[in-house]
FILOTI-779262 format. One line per 5 residues: number of its first residue (from 1); for each residue y, z, x of N, C-alpha, C. Coordinates in nm, 3 decimals, always signed. Example, Ala and Ser with C-alpha at 12.3 -4.5 7.8 and 13.67 -1.06 7.14 Angstrom:
BEGIN
1> -0.569 +0.780 +1.319 -0.450 +0.780 +1.230 -0.330 +0.780 +1.320 | -0.225 +0.708 +1.285 -0.106 +0.714 +1.367 +0.003 +0.787 +1.290
END
This chain:
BEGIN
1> -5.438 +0.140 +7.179 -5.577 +0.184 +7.182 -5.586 +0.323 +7.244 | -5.703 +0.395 +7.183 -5.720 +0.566 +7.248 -5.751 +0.507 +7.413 | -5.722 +0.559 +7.491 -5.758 +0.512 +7.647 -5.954 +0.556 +7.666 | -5.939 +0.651 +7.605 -6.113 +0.724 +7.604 -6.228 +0.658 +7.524 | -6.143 +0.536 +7.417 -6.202 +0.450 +7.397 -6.203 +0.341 +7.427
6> -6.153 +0.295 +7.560 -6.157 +0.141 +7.609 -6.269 +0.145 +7.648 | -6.301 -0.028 +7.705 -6.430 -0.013 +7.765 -6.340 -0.125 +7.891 | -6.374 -0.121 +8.044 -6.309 -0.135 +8.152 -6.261 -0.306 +8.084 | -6.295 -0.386 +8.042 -6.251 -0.499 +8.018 -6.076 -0.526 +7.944 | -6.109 -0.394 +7.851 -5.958 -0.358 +7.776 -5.894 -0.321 +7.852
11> -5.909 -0.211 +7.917 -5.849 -0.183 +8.035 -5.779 -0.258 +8.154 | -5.808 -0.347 +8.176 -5.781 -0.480 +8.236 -5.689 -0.592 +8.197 | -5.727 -0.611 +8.044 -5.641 -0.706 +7.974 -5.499 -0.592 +7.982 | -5.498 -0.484 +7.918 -5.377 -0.392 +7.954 -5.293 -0.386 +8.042 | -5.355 -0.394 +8.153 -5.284 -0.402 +8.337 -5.198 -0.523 +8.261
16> -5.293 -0.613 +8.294 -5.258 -0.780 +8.284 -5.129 -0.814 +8.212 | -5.132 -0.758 +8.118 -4.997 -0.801 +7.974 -4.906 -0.674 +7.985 | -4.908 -0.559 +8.048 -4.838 -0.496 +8.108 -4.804 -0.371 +7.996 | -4.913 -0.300 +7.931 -4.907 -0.259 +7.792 -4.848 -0.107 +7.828 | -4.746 -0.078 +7.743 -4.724 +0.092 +7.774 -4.851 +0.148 +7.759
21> -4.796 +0.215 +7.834 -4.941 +0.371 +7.835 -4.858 +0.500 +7.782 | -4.917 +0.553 +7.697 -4.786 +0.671 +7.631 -4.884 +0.783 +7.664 | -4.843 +0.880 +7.725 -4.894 +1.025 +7.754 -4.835 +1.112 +7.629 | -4.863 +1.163 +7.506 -4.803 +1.289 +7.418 -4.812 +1.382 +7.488 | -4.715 +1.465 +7.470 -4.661 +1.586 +7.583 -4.613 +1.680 +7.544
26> -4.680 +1.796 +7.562 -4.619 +1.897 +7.455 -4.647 +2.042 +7.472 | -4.679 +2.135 +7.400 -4.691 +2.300 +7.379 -4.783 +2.323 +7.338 | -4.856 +2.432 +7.311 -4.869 +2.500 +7.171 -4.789 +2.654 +7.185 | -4.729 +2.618 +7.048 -4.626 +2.771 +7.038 -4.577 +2.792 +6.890 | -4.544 +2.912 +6.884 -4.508 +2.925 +6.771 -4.397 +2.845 +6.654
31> -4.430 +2.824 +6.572 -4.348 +2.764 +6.476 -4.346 +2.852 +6.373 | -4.351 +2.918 +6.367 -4.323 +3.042 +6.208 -4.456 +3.025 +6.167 | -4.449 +3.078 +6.045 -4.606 +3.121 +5.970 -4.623 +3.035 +5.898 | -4.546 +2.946 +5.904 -4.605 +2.867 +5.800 -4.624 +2.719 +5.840 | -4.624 +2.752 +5.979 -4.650 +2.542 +6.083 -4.725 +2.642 +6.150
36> -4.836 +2.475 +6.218 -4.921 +2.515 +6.333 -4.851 +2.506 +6.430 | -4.885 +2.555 +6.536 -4.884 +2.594 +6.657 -4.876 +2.469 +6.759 | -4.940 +2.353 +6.708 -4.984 +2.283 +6.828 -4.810 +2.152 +6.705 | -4.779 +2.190 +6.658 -4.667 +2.098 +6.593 -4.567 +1.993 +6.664 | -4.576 +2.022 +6.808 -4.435 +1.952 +6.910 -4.531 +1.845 +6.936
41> -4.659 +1.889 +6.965 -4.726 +1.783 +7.016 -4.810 +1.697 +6.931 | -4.849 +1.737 +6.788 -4.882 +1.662 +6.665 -4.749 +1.537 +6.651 | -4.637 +1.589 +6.679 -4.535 +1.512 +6.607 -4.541 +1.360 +6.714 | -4.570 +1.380 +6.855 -4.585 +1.247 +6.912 -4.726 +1.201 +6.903 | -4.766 +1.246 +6.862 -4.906 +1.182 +6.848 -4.947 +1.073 +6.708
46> -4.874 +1.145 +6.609 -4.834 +1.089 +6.482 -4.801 +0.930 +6.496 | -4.649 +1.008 +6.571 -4.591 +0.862 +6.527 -4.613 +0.765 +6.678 | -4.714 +0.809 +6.775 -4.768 +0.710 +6.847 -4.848 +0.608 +6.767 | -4.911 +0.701 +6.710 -5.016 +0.619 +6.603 -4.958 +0.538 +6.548 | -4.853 +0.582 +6.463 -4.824 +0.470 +6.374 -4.755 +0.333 +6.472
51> -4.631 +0.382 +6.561 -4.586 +0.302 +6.661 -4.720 +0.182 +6.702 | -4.886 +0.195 +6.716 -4.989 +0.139 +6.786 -5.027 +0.037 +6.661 | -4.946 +0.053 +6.538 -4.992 -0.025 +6.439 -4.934 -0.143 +6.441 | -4.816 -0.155 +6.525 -4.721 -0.286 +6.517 -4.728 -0.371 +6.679 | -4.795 -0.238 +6.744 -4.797 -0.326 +6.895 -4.887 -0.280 +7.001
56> -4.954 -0.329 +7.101 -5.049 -0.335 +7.165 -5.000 -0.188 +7.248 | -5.041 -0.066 +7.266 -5.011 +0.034 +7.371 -5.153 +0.128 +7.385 | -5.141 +0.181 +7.496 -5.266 +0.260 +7.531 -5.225 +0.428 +7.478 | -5.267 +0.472 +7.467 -5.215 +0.604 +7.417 -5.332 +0.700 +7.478 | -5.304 +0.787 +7.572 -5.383 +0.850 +7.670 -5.376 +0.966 +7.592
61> -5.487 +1.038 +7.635 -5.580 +1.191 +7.512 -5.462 +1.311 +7.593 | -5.365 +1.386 +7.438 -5.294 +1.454 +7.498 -5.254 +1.586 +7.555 | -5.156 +1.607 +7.618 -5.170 +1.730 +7.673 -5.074 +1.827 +7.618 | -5.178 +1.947 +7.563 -5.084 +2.039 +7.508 -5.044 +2.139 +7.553 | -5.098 +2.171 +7.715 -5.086 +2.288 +7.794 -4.945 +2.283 +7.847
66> -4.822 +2.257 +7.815 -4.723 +2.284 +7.882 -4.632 +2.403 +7.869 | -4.495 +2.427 +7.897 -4.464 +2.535 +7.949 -4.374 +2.581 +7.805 | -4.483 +2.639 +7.710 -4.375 +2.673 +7.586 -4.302 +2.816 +7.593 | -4.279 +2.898 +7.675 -4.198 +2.993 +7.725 -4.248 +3.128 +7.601 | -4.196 +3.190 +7.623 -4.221 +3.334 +7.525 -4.047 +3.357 +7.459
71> -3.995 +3.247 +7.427 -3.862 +3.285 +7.408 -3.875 +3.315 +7.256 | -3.914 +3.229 +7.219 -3.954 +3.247 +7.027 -3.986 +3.381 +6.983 | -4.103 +3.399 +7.044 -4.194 +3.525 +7.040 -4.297 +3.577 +7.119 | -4.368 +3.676 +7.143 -4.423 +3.726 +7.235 -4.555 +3.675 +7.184 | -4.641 +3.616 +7.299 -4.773 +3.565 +7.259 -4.828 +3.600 +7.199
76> -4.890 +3.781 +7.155 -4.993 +3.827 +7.141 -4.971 +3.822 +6.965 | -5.097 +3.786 +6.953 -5.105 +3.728 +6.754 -5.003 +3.616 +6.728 | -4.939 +3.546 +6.764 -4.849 +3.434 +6.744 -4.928 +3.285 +6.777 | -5.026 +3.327 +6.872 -5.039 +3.181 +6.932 -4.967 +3.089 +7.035 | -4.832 +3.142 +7.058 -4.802 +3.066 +7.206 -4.835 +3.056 +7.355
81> -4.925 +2.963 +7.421 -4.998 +2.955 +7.511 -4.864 +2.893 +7.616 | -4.799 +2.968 +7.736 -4.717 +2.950 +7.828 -4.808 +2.880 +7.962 | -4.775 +2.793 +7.975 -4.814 +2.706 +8.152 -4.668 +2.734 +8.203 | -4.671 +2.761 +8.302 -4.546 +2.719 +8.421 -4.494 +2.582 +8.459 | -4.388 +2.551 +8.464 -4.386 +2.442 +8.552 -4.404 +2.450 +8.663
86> -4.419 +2.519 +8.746 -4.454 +2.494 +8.912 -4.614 +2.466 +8.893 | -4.706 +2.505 +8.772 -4.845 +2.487 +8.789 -4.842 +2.339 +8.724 | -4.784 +2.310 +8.660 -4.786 +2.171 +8.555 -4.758 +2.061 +8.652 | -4.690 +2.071 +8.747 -4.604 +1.955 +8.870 -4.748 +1.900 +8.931 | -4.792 +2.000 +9.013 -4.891 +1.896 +9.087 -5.009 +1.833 +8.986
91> -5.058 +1.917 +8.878 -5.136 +1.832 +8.785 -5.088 +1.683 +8.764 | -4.977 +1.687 +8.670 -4.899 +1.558 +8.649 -4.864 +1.437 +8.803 | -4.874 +1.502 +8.877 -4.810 +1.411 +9.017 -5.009 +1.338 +9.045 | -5.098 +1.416 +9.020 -5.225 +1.359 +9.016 -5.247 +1.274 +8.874 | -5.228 +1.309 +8.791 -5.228 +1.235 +8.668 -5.203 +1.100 +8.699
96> -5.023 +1.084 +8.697 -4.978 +0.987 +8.729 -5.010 +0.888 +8.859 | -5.075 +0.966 +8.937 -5.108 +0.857 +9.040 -5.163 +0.826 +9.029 | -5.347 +0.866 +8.956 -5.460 +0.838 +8.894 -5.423 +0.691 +8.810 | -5.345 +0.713 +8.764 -5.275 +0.603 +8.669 -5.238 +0.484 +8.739 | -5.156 +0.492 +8.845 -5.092 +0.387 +8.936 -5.238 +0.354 +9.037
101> -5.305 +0.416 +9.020 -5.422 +0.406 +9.152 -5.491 +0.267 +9.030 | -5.519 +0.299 +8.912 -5.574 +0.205 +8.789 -5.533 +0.086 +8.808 | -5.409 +0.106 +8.817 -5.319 -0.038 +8.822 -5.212 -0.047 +8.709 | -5.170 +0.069 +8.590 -5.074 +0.065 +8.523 -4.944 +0.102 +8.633 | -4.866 +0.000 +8.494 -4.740 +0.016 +8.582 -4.599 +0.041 +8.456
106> -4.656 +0.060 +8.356 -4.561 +0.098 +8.238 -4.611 +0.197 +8.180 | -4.580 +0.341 +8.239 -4.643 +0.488 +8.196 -4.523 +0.538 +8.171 | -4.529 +0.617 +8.027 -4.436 +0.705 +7.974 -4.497 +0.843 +7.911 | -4.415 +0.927 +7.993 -4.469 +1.019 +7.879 -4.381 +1.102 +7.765 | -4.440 +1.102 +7.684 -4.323 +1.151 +7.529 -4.337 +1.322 +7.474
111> -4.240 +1.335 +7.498 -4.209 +1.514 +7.501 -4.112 +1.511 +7.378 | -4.204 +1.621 +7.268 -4.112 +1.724 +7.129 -4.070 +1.876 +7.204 | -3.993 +1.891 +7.280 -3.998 +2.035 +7.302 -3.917 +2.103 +7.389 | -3.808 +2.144 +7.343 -3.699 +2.177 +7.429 -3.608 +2.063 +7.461 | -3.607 +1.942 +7.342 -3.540 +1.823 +7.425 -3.405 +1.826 +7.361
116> -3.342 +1.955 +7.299 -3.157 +1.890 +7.254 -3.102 +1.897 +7.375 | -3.167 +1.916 +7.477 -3.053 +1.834 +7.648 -3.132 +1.764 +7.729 | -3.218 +1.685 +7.685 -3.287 +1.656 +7.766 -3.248 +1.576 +7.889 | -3.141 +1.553 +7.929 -3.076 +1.513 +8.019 -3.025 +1.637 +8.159 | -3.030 +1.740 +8.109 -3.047 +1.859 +8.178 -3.158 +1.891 +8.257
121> -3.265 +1.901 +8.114 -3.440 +1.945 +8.110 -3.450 +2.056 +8.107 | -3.578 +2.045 +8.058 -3.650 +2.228 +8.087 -3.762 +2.186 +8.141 | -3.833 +2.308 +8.130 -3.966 +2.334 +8.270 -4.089 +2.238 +8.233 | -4.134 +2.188 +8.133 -4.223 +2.085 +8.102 -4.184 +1.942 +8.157 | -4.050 +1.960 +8.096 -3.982 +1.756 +8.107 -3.980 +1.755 +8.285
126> -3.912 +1.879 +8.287 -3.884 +1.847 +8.431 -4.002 +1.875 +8.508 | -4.116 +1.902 +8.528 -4.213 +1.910 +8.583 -4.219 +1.782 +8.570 | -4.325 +1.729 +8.492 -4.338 +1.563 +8.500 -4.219 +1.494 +8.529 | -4.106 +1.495 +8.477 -4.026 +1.382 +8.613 -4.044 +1.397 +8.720 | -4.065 +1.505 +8.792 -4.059 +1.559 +8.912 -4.199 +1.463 +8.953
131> -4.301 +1.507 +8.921 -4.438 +1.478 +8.916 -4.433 +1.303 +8.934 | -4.359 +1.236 +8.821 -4.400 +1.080 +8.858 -4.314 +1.033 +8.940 | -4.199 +1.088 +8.997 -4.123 +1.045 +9.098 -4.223 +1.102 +9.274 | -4.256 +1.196 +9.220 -4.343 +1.195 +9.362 -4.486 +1.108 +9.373 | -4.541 +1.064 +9.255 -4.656 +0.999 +9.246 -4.614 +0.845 +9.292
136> -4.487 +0.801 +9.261 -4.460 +0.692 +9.268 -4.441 +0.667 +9.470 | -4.364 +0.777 +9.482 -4.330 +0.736 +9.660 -4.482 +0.752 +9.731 | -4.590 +0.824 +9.706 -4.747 +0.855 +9.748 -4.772 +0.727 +9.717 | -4.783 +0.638 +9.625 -4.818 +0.539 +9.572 -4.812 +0.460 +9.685 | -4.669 +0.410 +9.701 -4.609 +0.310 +9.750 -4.605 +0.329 +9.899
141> -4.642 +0.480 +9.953 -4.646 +0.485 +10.074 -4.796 +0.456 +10.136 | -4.910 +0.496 +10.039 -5.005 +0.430 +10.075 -5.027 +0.276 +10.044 | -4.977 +0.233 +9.952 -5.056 +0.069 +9.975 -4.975 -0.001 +10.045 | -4.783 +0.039 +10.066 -4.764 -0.015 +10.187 -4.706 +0.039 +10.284 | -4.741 +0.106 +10.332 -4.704 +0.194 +10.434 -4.519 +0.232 +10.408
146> -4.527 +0.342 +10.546 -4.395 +0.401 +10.540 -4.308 +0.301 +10.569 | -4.167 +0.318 +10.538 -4.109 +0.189 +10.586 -4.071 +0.110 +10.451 | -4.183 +0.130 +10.371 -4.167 -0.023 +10.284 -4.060 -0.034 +10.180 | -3.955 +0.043 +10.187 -3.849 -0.019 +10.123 -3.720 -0.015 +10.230 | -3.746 -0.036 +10.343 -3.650 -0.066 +10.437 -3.715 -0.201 +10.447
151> -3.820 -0.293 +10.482 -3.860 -0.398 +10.510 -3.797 -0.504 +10.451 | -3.799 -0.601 +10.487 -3.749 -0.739 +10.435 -3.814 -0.768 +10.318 | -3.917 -0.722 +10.248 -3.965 -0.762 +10.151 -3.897 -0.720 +10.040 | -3.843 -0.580 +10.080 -3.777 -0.544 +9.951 -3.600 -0.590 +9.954 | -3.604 -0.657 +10.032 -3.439 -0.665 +10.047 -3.339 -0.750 +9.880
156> -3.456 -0.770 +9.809 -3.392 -0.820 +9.652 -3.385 -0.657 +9.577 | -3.401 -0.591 +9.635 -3.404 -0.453 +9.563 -3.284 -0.435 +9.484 | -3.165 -0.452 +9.503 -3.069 -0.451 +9.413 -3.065 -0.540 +9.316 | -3.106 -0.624 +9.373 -3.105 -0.745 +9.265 -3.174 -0.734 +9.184 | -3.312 -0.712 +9.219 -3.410 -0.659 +9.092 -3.377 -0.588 +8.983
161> -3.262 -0.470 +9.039 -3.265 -0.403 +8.954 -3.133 -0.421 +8.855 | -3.077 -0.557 +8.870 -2.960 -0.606 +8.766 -3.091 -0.663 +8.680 | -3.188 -0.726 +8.710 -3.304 -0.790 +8.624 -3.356 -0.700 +8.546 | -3.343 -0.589 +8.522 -3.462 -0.446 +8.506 -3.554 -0.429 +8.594 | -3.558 -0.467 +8.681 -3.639 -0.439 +8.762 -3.724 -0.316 +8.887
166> -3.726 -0.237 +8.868 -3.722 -0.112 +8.928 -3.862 -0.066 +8.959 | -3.943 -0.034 +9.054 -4.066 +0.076 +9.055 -4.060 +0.169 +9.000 | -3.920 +0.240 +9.009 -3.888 +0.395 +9.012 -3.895 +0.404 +8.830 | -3.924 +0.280 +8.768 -3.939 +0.335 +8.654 -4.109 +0.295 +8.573 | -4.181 +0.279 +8.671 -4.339 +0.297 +8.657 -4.354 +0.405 +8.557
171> -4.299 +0.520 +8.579 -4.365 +0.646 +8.519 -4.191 +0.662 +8.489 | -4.225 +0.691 +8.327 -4.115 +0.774 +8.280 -4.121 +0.877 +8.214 | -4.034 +0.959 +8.166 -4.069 +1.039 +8.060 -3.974 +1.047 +7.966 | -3.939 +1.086 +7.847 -3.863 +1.035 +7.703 -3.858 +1.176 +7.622 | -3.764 +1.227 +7.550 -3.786 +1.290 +7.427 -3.814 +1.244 +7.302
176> -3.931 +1.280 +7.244 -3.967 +1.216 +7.087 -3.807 +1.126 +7.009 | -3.742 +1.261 +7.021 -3.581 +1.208 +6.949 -3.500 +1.219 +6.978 | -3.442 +1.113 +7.063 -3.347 +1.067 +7.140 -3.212 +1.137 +7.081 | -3.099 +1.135 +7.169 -2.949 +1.233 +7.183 -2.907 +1.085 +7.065 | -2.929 +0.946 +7.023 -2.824 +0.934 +6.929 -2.875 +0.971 +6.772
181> -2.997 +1.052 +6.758 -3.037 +1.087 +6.653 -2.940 +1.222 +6.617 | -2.884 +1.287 +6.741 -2.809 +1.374 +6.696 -2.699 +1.361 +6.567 | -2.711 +1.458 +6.503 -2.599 +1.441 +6.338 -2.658 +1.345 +6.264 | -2.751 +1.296 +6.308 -2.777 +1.180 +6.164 -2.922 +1.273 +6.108 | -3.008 +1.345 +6.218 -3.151 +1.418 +6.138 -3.141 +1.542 +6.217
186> -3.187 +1.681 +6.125 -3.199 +1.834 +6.211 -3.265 +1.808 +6.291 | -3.226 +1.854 +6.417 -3.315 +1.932 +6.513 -3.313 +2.094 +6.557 | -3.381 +2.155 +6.519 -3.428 +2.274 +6.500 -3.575 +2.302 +6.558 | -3.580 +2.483 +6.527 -3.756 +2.533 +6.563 -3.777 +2.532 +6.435 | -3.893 +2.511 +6.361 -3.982 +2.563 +6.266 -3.935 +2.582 +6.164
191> -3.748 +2.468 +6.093 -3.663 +2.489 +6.013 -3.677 +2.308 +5.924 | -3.546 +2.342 +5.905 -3.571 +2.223 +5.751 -3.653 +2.079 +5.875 | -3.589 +2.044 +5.965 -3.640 +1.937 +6.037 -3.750 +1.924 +6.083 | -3.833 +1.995 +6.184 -3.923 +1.995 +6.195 -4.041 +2.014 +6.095 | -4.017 +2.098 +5.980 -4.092 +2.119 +5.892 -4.111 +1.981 +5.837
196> -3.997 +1.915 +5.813 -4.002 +1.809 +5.761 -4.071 +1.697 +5.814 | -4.091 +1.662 +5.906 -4.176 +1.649 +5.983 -4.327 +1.615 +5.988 | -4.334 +1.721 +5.992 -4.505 +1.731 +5.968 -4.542 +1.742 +5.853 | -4.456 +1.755 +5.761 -4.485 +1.715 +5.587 -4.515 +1.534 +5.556 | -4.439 +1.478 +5.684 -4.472 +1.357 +5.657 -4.578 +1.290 +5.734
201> -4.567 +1.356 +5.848 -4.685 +1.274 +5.968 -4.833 +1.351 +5.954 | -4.828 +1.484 +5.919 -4.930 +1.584 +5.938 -4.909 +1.683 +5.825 | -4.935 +1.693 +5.698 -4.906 +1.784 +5.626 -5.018 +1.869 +5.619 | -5.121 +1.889 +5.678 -5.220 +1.989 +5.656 -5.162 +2.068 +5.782 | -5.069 +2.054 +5.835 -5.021 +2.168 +5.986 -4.943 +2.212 +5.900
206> -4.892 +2.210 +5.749 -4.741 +2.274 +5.696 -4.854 +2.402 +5.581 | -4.816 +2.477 +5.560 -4.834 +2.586 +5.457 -4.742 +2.657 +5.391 | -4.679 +2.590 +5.252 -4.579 +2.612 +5.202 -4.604 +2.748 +5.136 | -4.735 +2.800 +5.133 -4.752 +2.977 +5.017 -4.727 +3.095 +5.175 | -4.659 +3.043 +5.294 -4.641 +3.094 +5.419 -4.485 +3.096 +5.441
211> -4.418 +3.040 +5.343 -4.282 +3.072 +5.407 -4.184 +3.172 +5.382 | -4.235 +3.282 +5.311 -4.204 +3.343 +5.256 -4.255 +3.490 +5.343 | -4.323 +3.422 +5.472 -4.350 +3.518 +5.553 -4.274 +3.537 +5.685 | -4.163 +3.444 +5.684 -4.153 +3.389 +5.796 -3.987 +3.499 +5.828 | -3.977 +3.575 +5.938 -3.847 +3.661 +5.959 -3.765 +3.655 +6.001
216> -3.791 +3.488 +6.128 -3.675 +3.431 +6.216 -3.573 +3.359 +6.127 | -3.462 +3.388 +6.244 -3.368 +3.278 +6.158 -3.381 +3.185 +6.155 | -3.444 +3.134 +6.282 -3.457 +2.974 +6.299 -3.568 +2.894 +6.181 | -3.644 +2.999 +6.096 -3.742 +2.950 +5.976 -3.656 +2.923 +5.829 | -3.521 +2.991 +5.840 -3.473 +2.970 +5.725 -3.485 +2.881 +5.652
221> -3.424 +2.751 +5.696 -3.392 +2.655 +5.641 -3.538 +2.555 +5.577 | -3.660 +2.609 +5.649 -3.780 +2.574 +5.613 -3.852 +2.526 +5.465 | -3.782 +2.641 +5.358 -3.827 +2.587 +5.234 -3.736 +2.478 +5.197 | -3.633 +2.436 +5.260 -3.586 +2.316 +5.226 -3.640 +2.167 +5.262 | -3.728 +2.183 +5.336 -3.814 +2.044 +5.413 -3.851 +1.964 +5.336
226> -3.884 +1.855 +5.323 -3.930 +1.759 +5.246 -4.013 +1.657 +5.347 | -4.101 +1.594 +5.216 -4.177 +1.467 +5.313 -4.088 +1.351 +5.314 | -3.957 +1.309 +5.223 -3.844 +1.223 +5.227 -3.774 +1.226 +5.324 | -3.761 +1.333 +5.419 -3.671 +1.393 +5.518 -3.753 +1.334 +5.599 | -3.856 +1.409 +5.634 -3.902 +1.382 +5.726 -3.938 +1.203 +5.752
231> -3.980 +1.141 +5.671 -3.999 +0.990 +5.670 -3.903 +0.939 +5.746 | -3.768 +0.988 +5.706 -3.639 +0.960 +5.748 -3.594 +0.978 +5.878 | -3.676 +1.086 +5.956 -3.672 +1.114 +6.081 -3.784 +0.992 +6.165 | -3.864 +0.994 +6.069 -3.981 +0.910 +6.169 -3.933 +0.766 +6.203 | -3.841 +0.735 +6.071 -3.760 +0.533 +6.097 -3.702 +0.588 +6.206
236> -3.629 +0.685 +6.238 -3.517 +0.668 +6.369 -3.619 +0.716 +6.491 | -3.767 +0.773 +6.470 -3.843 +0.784 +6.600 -3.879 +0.660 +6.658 | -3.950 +0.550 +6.546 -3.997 +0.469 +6.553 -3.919 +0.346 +6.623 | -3.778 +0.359 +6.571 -3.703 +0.260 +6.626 -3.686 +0.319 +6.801 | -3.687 +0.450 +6.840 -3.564 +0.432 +6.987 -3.755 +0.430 +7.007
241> -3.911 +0.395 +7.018 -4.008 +0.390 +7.059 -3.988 +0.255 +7.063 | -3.970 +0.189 +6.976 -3.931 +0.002 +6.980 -3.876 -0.022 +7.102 | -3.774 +0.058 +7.124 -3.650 +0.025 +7.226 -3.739 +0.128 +7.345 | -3.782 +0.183 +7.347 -3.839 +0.222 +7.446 -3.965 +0.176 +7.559 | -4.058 +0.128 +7.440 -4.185 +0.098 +7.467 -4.226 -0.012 +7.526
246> -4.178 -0.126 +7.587 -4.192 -0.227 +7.584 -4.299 -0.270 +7.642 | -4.337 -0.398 +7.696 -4.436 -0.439 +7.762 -4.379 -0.534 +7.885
END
């Protein structure tokens, strides 16, 4: 469900059955002349949607202000809008606590953008990890004071976490397409993959009488995109969201 359309009762049953909450997370930046701009963050929004067709999740209104850098191209007439991560951290560390203050306790948020290491990170991903790992210890330090994972209460803490059991994973964050999609679908800027892409989830963001404008290298491969391709990318989004999303 859109979160901006619950009414507090849904909201509740959600807590209760323990429903992901998916944050889309993303840019707006250039993709060549012939994709929109806001494309990293269309692409999780897409296939949230479709993902919300097979299972109960909240899907919170998303954010496109993050830190799309000037590496592509220089803002002016392009359209890439740059946030910092040092300004993005404390937003997100309020976000997320706002969230835990609600009473969710299965928050993820899903990032297209800069993720072929996402195990490294860049300045968006890593802002919000940063952000729900500090929201989580604020959390836990106010409702139970300091102390509370030295106390006897938590002393199954290891154990919990052979169960899955963990706080520390209240708030997560994810790349749209996970490291074993690598070699099986492109990942690229504004080239055969991504194009492909939004030919299938969003084709009014693609303008195929535009590629022929396009000067980067990284656009080359662009007139090769297809909406078959892209479909093909969305089964392997859809599945590591299966494996991701749970309740």
């Amino acid at each position: 469900m859109r979160y901006e359309l619950m009414l507090p009762h849904q909201i509740r049953k959600a807590i209760e059955e323990n429903w992901p909450v998916a944050l889309p997370l993303g840019v707006l930046e250039y993709h060549g002349e012939h994709m929109a701009v806001g494309m990293d963050t269309l692409a999780v929004i897409k296939t949230l949607e479709l993902f919300e067709k097979e299972r109960d999740i909240v899907i919170l209104p998303p954010f496109y202000y993050g830190a799309a850098s000037y590496a592509v191209e220089p803002p002016e007439g392009s359209g890439s809008v740059q946030v910092g991560g040092p300004v993005l951290a404390p937003f997100a560390e309020e976000l997320f606590y706002g969230l835990l203050r609600i009473g969710f306790r299965n928050i993820h948020a899903i990032i297209h953008h800069q993720t072929e290491n996402f195990v490294a990170g860049m300045p968006t991903d890593l802002a919000f990890k940063t952000a729900g790992r500090q929201a989580i210890f604020r959390f836990l330090e106010k409702e139970r004071g300091e102390g509370w994972w030295g106390s006897d209460k938590m002393a199954d803490y290891y154990a919990g976490h052979a169960q899955g059991e963990n706080v520390f994973n209240w708030v997560q964050v994810h790349p749209l397409m996970p490291a074993a999609m690598n070699g099986k679908y492109p990942f690229d800027h504004a080239g055969i993959g991504e194009t492909s892409l939004m030919l299938a989830l969003c084709p009014e963001a693609v303008d195929a009488g535009h590629f022929a404008d396009n000067k980067g290298w990284y656009t080359k491969s662009a007139p090769e995109a297809s909406a078959e391709l892209g479909q093909k990318g969305v089964a392997m989004i859809l599945d590591h969201l299966r494996a991701t999303l749970r309740g």
